[in-house]
C-alpha positions in Angstrom: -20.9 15.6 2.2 -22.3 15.3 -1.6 -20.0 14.9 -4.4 -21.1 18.6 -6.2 -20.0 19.8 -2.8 -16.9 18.1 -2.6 -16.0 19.1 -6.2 -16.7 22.6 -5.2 -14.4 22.6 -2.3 -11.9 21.4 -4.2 -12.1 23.6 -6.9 -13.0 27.0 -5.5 -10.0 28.7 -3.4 -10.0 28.9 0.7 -9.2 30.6 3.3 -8.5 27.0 5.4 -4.7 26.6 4.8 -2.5 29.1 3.8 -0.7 29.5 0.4 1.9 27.9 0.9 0.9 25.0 3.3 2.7 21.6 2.9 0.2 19.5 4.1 -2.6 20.7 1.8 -0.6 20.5 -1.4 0.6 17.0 -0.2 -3.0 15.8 -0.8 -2.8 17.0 -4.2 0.3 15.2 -5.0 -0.9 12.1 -3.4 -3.3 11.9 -5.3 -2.0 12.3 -8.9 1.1 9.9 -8.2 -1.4 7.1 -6.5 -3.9 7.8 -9.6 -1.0 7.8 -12.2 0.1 4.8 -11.0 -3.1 2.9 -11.3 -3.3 3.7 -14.8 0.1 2.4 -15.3 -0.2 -0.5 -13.6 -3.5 -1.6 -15.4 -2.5 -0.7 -18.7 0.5 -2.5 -18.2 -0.7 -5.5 -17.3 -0.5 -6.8 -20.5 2.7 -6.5 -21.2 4.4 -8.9 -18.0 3.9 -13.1 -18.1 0.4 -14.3 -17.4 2.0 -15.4 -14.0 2.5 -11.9 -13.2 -1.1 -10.6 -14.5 -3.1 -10.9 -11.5 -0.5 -9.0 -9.2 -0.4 -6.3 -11.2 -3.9 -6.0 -11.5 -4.2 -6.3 -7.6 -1.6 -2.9 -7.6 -3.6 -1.5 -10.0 -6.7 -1.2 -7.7 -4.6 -0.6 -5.0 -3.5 2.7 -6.3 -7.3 3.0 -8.1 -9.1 2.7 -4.2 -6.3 5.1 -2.7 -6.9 8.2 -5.8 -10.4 8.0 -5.3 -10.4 8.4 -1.2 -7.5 10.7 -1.5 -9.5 13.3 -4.1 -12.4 13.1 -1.6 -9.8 13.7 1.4 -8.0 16.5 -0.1 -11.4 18.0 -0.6 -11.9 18.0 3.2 -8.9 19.3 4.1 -8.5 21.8 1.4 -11.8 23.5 1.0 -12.8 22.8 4.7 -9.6 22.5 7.1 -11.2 19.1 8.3 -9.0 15.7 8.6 -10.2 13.4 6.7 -9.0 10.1 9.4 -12.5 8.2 8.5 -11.8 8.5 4.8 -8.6 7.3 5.8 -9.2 4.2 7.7 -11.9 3.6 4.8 -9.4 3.0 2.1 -7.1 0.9 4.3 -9.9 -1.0 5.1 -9.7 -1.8 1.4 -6.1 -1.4 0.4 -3.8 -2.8 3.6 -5.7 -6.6 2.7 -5.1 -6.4 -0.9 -1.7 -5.4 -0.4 -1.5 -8.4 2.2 -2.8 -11.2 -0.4 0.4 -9.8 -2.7 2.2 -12.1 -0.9 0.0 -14.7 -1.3 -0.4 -14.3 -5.1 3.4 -14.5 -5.5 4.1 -18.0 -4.2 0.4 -19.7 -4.8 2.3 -21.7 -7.9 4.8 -22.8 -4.7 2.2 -24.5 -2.8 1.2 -21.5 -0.7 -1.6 -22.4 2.0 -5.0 -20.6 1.9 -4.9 -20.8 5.8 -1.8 -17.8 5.0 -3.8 -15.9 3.0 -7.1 -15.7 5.5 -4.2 -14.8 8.2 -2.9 -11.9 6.3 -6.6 -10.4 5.9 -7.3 -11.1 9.5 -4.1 -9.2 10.7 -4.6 -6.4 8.4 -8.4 -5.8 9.2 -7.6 -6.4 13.1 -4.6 -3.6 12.6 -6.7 -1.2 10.7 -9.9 -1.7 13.0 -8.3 -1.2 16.2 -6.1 2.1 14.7 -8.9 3.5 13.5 -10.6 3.7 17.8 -7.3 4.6 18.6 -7.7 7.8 16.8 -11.4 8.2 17.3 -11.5 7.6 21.4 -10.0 9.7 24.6 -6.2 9.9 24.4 -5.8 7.9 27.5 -7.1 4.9 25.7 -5.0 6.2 21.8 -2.0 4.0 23.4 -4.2 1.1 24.1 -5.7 0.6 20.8 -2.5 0.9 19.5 -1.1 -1.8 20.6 -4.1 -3.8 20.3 -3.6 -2.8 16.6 0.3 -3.9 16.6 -0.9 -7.5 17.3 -2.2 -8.0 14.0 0.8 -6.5 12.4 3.0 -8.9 14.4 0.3 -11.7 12.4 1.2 -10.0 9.2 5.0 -9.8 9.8 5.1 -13.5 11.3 3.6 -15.1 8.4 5.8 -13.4 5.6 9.1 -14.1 7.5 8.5 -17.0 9.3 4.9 -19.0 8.3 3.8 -21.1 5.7 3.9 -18.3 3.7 8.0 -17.8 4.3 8.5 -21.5 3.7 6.8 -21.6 0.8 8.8 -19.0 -1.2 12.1 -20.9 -0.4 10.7 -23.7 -2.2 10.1 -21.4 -5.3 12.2 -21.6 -7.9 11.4 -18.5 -9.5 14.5 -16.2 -9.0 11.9 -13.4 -9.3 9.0 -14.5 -7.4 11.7 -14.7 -4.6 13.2 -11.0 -5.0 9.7 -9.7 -5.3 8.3 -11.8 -2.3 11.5 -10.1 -0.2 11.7 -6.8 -1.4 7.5 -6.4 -0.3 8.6 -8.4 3.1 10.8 -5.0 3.9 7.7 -2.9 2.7 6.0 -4.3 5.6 8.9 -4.1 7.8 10.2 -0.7 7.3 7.7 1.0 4.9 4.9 0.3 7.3 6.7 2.0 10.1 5.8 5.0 8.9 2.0 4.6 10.0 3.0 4.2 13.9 5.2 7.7 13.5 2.1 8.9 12.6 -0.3 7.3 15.0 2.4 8.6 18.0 1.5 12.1 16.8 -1.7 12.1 17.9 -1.2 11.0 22.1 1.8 12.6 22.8 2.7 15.0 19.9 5.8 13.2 19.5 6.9 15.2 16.5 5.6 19.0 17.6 9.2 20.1 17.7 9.4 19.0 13.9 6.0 20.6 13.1 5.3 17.1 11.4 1.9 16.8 10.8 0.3 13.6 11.0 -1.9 13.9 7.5 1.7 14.6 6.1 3.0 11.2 7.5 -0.1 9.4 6.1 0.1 11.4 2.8 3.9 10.4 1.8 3.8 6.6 3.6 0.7 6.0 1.4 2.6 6.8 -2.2 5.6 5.2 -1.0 4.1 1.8 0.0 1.2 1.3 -2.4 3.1 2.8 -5.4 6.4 1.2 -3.8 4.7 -2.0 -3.6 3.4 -2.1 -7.6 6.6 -0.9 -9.1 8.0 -4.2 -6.9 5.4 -6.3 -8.9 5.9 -4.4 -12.0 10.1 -4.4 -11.9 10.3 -8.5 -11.1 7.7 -8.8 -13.9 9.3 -7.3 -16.3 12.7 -9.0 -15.6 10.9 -12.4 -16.0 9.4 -11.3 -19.4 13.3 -10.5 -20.3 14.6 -13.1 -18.9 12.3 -15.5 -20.7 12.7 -14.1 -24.3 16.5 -14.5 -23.8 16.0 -18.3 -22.9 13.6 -18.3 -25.4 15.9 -16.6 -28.1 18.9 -19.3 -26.8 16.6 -21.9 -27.9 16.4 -20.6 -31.3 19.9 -20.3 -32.2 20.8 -23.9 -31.1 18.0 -25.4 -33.2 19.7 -23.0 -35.9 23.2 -24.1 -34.9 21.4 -27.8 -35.4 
């Protein structure tokens, strides 16, 4: 589909979805909330410690690489009633190992292995690979490829609570490296769980009673995770900033006091 096409379909009113349908407005507010937050984030970059300029940057692109998949999806789904689940797997593809090498970035001043970070990308792409022929083969073999998929989870989860990665952050002495690195550790625990609930929709239908769509799933677990996982970055950034002008501020009244 060409881009004048897709701008058309986004633009020009259907007869796909209803009025009032959840699901395609959800696409909209993905969207804005995942592009608003890129800006933020990249604008804001130079206001945190140089320590903290790279992460930020890193959520930044996140959220960028999301916007831009999620205006072409909502175009699909709004102007043409298709889902978008290539689009999709596309920006995970992208976005899941950035978000992975976050954890990385954090505790690289602590000695963090490179061995972690080439872990973290392999479980992500293995995850996002094998979920993405889960959803495109027969539903006999959906359950397969899914938990084909969970195995590299299970690598991402294993080395950010219990591998190098893990051991290297209780070496930190950063008070905020260490909230941040644990706050994203329960991103990947529970925020992430929200991508199975919607992988189960599509075998068994798990949620028909609830009329939960899957796209709806996707739509609010991918604002709440990458926009979740910047405002992490950006919080713990700004708290070091503060936290360094105090001592920095302390310093000045005792060579006053002097």
């Amino acid at each position: 589909m060409s881009l004048p096409l897709l701008t058309a379909s986004l633009f020009t009113p259907s007869s796909h979805i209803p009025e009032n349908e959840v699901v395609g407005y959800s696409f909209f507010y993905s969207t804005f909330a995942l592009l608003g937050a890129a800006i933020f984030f990249l604008f804001e970059r130079h206001n945190v410690p140089k320590r903290w300029r790279v992460n930020l940057t890193v959520a930044g692109l996140i959220c960028l690489i999301a916007s831009v998949s999620y205006f072409y999806m909502q175009a699909m789904y709004v102007g043409q009633g298709v889902s978008p689940t290539r689009f999709r797997y596309t920006d995970w593809l992208f976005t899941v190992p950035l978000m992975c090498t976050q954890f990385y970035l954090l505790v690289r001043p602590a000695g963090a292995p490179t061995g972690s970070l080439w872990r973290l990308v392999f479980g992500g792409l293995w995850m996002i690979g094998c979920g993405f022929f889960g959803e495109n083969t027969e539903l006999n073999k959906t359950i397969i490829w899914g938990l084909i998929s969970t195995l590299g989870y299970l690598v991402v989860l294993y080395e950010v609570w219990f591998g190098p990665l893990a051991k290297a952050v209780d070496r930190s002495t950063d008070r905020d490296v260490v909230r941040a690195f644990t706050y994203l550790s329960y991103f990947v625990l529970l925020g992430w769980a929200i991508y199975p609930m919607g992988y189960m929709t599509l075998p068994f239908n798990v949620f028909a009673t609830l009329h939960l769509d899957r796209n709806l799933v996707y739509n609010f677990g991918d604002v709440i995770n990458k926009v979740g996982f910047g405002l992490v970055v950006y919080v713990m950034a700004r708290k070091s900033a503060a936290r360094k002008a105090t001592a920095r501020r302390a310093r000045q009244r005792e060579l006053v006091v002097e």
